[in-house]
N, C-alpha and C positions, 0 to 999 in steps of 0.2 A: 377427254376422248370418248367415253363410255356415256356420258350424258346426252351429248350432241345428238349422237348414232342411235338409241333407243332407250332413251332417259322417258319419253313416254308410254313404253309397254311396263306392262305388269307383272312383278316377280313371278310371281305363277303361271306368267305366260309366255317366259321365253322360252323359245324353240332354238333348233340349230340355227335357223335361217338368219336369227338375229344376231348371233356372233358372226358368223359372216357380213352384215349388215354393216357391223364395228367394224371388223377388219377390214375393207370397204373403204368407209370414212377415212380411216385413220392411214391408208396407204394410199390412196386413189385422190380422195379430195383433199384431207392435210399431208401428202406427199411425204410422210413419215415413212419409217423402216418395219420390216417383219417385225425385226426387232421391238420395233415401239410398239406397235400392233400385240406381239405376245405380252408386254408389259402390261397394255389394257386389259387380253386378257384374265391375267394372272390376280390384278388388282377385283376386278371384277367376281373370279373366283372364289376368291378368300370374302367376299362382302358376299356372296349366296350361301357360300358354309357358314359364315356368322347367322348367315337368317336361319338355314335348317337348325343350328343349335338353338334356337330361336324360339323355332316353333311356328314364324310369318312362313316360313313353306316346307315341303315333304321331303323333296331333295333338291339337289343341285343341279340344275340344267346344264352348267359347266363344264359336262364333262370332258374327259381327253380328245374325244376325238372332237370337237369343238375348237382347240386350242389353234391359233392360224399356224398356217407350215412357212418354214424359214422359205425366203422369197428367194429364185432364184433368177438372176440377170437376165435379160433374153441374148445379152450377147456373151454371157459367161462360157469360156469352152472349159467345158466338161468335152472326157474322152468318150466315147463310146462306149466303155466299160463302164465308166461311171451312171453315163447314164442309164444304162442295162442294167447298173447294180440299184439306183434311185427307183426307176420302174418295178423293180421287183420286191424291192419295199415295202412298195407303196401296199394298202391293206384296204381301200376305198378305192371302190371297182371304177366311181366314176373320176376318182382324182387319178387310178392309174390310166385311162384312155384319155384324160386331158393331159398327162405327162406324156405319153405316147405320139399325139398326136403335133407335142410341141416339137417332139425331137424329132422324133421322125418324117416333118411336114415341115418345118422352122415357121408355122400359122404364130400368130403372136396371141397371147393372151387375151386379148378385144376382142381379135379372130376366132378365137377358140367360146368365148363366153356367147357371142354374137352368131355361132353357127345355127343358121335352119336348115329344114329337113330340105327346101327347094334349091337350096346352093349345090344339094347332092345332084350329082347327072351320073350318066352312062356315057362311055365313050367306048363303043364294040362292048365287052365284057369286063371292062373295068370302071370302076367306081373313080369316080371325082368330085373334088372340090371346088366348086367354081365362087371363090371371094369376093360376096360381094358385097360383105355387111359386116359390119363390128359393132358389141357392144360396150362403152365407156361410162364412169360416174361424172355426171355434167353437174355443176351446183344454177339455181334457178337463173342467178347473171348470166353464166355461160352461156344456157339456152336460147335466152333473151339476147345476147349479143351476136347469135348466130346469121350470119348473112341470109336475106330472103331469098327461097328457095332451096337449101338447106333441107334436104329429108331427116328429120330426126324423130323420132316415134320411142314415146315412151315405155319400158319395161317393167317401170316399179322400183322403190326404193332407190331411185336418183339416177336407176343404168336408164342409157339411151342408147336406141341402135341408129346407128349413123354409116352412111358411106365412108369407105376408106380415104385418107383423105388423099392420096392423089393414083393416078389410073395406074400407074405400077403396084399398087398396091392391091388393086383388080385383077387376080391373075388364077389360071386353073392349077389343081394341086392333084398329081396322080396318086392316089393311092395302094400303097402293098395288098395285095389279099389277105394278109391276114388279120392287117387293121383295118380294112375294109368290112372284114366279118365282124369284130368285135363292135364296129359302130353301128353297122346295123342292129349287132343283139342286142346294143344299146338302148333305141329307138322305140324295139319291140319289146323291152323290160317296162321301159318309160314312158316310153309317148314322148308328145311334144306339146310345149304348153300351150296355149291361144293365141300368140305369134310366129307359133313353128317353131320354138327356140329348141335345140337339141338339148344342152345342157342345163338343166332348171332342177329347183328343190320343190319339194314338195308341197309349197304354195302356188309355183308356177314364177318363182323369181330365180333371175341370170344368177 
């Protein structure tokens, strides 16, 4: 799992963006569990602590907050508490506005990784989301096997933003006020990468 996903980058050059990358592959493309996901992880972990003791690098790019978060169903119900109490957990500004926006919106994941700045509208003084794009991990068959006419526009590292695939899944999302502010502050912390993508790392990948 750890080879596939970035067996070509160089110990001393992994970043965050490449664990993510792994956990990516190993959930989205081999449809594996968080579960397996932390296992690569973990394996991967202990093979960089072997190298800082080592001496091949300075430290361990591995660290905690790196590690993938146990994956939660999109249809699992959680009570409202729960997820109150999840959200408030959470210790990564932009993982608590993508939990936020799951529960609070029921946006799926795609939805949420796929969000641009232009999906945002005004309707009177309130903020919405108008669905009209998701981002997914396609492997190169998939792309190639996609019917002609098929908008699919690449993001980097295997994501693809594609239409929803059917028109109910095109639909507007009202927003609270005061997730409406926090995604704004969002925007204004961040920016948005070269495809308008809201939520992006620091390379400018979904």
């Amino acid at each position: 799992n750890v080879k596939p996903a970035i067996g070509a980058v160089r110990l001393d050059e992994l970043k965050p963006a490449h664990f993510r990358r792994m956990e990516r592959y190993v959930m989205e493309e081999q449809g594996k569990s968080s579960g397996t996901a932390g296992s690569a992880w973990r394996t991967l972990h202990k093979a960089l602590e072997d190298a800082v003791l080592e001496g091949v690098i300075e430290r361990n790019p591995a660290v905690k907050g790196t590690a993938p978060r146990v994956a939660l169903k999109e249809r699992a119900a959680l009570t409202p508490e729960q997820a109150a109490d999840l959200i408030a957990a959470e210790t990564d500004d932009t993982w608590r506005l993508m939990w936020m926006l799951a529960f609070m919106t029921g946006m799926r994941q795609g939805e949420r990784l796929g969000l641009t700045e232009d999906e945002l509208r005004r309707d009177g003084d309130r903020l919405i989301i108008l669905v009209e794009w998701q981002a997914q991990h396609l492997t190169k068959r998939e792309v190639e096997g996609l019917p002609k006419g098929v908008e699919c526009t690449p993001l980097g590292n295997g994501m693809y933003r594609t239409r929803p695939k059917t028109e109910k899944g095109r639909r507007a999302i009202p927003l609270p006020e005061a997730l409406a502010d926090q995604l704004l502050a969002h925007i204004e912390r961040h920016g948005v990468n070269k495809d308008g993508l809201v939520f992006h790392d620091d390379e400018g990948i979904p």
